[in-house]
MARTI-342499 format. One record per atom (N, C-alpha, C): residue number from 1; residue in one letter; atom name; z, x negated, y. Coordinates in steps of 0.05 Angstrom, whole numbers, plus 32768, in hexadecimal, padded with zeros to 4 digits. Each point is the difference from the previous one (the first is absolute). Layout:
N
(NUM "A" "CA" (Z X Y))
...
END
This chain:
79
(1 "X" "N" (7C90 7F0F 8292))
(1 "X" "CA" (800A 7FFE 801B))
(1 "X" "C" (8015 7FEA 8001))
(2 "X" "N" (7FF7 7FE8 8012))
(2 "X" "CA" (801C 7FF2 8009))
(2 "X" "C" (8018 7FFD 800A))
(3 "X" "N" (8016 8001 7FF3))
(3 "X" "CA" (801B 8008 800B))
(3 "X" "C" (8008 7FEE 801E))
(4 "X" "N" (8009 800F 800E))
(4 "X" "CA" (8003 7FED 8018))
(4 "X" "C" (8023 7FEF 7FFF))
(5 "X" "N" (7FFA 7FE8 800A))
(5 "X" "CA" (801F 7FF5 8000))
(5 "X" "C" (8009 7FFC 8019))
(6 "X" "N" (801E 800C 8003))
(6 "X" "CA" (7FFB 7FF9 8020))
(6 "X" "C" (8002 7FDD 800E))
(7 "X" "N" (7FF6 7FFC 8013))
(7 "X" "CA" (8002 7FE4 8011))
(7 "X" "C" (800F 7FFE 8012))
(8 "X" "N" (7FF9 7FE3 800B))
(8 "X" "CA" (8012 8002 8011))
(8 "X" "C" (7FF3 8002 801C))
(9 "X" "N" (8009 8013 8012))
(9 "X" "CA" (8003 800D 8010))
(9 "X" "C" (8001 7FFD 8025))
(10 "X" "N" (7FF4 8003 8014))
(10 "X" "CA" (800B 7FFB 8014))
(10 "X" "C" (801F 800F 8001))
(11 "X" "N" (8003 8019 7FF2))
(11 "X" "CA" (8011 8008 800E))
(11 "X" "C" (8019 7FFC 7FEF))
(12 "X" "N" (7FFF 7FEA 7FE7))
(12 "X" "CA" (8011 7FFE 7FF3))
(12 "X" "C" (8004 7FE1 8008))
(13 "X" "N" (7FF4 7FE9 8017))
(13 "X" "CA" (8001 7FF2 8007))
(13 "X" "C" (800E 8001 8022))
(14 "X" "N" (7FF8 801F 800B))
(14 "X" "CA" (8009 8003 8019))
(14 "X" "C" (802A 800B 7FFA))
(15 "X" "N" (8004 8005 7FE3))
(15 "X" "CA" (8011 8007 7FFC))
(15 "X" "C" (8014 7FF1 7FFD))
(16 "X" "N" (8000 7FE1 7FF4))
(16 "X" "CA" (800A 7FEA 8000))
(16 "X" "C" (8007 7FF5 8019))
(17 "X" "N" (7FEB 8005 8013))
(17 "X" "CA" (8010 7FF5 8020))
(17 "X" "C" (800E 8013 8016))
(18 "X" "N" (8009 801C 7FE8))
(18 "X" "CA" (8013 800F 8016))
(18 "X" "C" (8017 8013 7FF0))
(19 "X" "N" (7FFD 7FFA 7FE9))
(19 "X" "CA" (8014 800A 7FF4))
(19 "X" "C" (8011 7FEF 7FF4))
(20 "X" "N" (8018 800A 8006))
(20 "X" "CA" (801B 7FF7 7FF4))
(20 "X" "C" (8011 7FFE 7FED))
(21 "X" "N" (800E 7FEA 7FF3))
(21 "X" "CA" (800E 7FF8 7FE5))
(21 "X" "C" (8013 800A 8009))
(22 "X" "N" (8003 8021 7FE7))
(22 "X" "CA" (801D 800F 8009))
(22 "X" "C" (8015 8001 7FED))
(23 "X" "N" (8005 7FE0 7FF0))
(23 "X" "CA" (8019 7FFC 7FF8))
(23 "X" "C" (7FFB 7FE2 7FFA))
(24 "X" "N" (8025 7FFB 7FFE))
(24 "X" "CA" (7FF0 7FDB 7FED))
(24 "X" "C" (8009 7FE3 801B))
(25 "X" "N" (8000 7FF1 7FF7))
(25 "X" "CA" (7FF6 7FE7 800B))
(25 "X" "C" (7FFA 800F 8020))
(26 "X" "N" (7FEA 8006 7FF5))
(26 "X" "CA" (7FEA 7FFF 801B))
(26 "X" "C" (8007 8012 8010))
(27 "X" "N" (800B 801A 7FF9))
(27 "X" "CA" (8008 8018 8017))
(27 "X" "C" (7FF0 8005 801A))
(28 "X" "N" (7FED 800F 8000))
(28 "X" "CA" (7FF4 8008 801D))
(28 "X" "C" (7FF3 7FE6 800C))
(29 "X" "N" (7FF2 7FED 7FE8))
(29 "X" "CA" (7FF5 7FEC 8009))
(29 "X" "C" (7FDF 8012 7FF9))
(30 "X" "N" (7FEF 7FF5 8016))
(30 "X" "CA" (7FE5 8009 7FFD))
(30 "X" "C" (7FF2 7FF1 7FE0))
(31 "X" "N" (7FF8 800D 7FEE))
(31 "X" "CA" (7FF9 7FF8 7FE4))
(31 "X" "C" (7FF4 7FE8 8003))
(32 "X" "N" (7FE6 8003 8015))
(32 "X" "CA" (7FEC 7FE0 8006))
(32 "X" "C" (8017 7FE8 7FFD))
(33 "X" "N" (801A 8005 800E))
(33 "X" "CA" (800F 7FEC 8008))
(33 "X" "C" (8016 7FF1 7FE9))
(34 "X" "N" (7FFB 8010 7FE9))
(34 "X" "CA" (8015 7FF6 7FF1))
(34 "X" "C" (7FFB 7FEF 7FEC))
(35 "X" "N" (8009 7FE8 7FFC))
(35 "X" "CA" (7FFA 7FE9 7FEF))
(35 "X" "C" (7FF5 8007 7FEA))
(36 "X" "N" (7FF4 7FED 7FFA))
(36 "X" "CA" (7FEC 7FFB 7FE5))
(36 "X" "C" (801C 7FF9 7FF1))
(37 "X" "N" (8010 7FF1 8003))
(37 "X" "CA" (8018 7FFB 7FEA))
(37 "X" "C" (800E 8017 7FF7))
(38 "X" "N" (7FFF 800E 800B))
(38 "X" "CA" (8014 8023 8007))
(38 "X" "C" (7FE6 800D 7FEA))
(39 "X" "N" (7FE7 8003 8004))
(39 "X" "CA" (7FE9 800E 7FF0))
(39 "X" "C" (800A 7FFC 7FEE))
(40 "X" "N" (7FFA 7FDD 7FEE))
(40 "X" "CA" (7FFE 7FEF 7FEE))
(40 "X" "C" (8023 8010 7FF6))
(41 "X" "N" (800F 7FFB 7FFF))
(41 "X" "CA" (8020 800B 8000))
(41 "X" "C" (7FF9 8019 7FF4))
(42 "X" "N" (7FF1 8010 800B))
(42 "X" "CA" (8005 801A 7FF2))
(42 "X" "C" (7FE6 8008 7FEE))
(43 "X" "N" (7FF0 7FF5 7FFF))
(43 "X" "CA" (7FEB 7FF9 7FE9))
(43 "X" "C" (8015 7FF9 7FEE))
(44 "X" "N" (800C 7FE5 7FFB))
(44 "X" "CA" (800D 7FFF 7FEA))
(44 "X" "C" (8017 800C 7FF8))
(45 "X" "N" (800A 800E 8013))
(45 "X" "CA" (8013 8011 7FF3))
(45 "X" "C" (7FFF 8019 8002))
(46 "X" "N" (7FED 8008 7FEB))
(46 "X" "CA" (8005 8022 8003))
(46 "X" "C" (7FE1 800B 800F))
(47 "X" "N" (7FEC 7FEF 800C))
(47 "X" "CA" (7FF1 8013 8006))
(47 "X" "C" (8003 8010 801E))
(48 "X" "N" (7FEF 8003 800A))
(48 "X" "CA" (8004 800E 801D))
(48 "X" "C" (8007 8025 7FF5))
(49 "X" "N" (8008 8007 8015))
(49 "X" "CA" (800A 8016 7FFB))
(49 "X" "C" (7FE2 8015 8002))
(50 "X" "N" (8007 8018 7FF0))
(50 "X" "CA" (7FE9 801A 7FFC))
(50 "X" "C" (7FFB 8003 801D))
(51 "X" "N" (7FE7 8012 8003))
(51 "X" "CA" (7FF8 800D 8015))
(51 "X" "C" (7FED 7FF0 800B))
(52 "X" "N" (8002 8007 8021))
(52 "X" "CA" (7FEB 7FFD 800D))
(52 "X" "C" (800A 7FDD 8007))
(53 "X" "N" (8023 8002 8005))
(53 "X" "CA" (8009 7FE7 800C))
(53 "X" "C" (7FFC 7FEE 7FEC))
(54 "X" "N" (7FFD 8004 7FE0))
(54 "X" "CA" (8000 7FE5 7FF8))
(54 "X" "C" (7FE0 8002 7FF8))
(55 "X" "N" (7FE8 8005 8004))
(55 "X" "CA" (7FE9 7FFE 800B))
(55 "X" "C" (7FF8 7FEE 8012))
(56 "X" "N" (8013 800A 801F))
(56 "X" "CA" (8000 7FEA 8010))
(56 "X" "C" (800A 7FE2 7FFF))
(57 "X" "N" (8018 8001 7FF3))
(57 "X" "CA" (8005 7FE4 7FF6))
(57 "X" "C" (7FF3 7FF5 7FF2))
(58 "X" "N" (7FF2 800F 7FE6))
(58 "X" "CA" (7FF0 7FF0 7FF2))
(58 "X" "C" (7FEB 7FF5 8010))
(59 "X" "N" (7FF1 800E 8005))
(59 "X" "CA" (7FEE 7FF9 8012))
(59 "X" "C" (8009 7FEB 8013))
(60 "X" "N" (800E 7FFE 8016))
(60 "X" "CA" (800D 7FE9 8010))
(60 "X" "C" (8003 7FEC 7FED))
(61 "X" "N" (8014 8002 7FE8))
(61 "X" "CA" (7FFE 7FE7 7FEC))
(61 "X" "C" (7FE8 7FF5 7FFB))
(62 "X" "N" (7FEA 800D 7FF1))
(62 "X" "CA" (7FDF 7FFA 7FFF))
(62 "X" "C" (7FF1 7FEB 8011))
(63 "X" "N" (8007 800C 801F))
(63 "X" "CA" (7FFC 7FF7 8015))
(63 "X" "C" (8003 7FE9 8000))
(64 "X" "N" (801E 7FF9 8006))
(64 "X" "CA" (8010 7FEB 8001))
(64 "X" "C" (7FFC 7FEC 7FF1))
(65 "X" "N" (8001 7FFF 7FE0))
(65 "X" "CA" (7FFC 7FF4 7FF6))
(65 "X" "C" (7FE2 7FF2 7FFA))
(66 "X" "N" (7FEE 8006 8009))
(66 "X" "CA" (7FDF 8002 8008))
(66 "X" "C" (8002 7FF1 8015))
(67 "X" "N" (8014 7FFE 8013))
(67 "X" "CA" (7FEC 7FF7 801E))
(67 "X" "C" (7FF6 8009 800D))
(68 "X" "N" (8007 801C 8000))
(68 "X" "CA" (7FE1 800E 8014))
(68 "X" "C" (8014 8013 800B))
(69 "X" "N" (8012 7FEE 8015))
(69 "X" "CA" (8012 8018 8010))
(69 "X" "C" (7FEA 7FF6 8018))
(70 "X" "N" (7FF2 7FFB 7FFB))
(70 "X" "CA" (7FEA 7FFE 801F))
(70 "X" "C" (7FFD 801D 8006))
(71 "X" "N" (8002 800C 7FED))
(71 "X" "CA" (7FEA 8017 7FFD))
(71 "X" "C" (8017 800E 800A))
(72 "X" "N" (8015 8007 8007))
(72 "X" "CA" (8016 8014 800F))
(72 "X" "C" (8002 7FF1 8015))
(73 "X" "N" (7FF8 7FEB 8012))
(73 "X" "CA" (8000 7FF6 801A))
(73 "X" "C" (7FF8 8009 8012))
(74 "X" "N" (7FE1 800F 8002))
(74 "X" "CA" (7FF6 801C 8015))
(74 "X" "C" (800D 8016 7FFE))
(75 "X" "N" (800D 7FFD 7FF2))
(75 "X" "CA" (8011 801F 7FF4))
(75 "X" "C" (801B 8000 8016))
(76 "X" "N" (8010 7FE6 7FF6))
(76 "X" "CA" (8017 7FFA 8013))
(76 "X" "C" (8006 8003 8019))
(77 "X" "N" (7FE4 7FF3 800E))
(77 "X" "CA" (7FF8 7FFD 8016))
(77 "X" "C" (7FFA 801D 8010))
(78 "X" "N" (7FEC 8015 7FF2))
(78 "X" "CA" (8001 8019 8007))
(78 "X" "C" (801B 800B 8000))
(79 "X" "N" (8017 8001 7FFB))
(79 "X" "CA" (8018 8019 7FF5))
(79 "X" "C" (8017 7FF3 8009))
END
């Protein structure tokens, strides 16, 4: 049997354009919105934080660094 891995997600992409950075720099900035230099910053120091929030950052980092914030633009636009 093949183990499943999880992906990435509408709803872990609809999550990035409405949830909020709740400490830091960024404070109650919407996640979509916070610099690739701010990602990059905490990649090298230390790693995003456990849980679901540093999931989402990683992910946003991924994103970001890829090019393909196209792909949260219908997202924006809906929310």
């Amino acid at each position: 049997m093949q183990e499943e891995t999880p992906g990435l997600t509408p709803e872990i992409l609809q999550d990035l354009v409405v949830a909020k950075m709740p400490f830091g720099k960024y404070k109650d900035a919407i996640l979509c919105n916070i610099p690739v230099s701010y990602l990059e910053w905490m990649h090298r120091n230390g790693g995003f934080p456990k849980g679901k929030l540093g999931m989402q950052l990683a992910t946003l980092y991924e994103i970001k660094i890829n090019g393909l914030e196209d792909l949260l633009r219908p997202l924006k636009r809906k929310f």
